[in-house]
Residue, then its C-alpha position, 0 to 999 in steps of 0.5 A: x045763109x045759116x037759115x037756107x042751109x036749116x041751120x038756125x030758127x026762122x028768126x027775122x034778120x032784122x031782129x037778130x041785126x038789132x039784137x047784136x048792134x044794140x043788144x050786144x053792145x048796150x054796155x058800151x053805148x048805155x054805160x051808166x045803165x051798166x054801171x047801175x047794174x054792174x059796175x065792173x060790166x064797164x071797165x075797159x080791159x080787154x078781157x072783160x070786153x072779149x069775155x062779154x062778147x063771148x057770152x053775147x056770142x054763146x047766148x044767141x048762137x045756142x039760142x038761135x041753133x036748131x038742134x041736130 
């Protein structure tokens, strides 16, 4: 709908599917990979979570918007 509407990039739907259900959730499904990087990234408080999904959030809606 975004990408009719001119909204977002021609990006392929299935590119940004895996982006957001492996991509965005890699911390939570690769957690000793996490942990390597960052091993606060994995503690289970909700607003670590909710922070980490906010800057998934953030990163590919601003990366995938067209400017006005």
């Amino acid at each position: 709908m975004l990408r009719e509407q001119g909204r977002i990039k021609n990006i392929p739907s299935e590119v940004v599917y895996f982006l957001l259900s492996s991509g965005g959730s890699a911390p939570y499904s690769q957690t000793g990979m996490a942990s390597l990087m960052n091993p606060e990234m994995t503690a289970p408080q909700e607003t670590r979570v909710r922070l980490y999904a906010e800057n998934v959030a953030e990163l590919l809606l601003n990366g995938l918007s067209l400017p006005r």
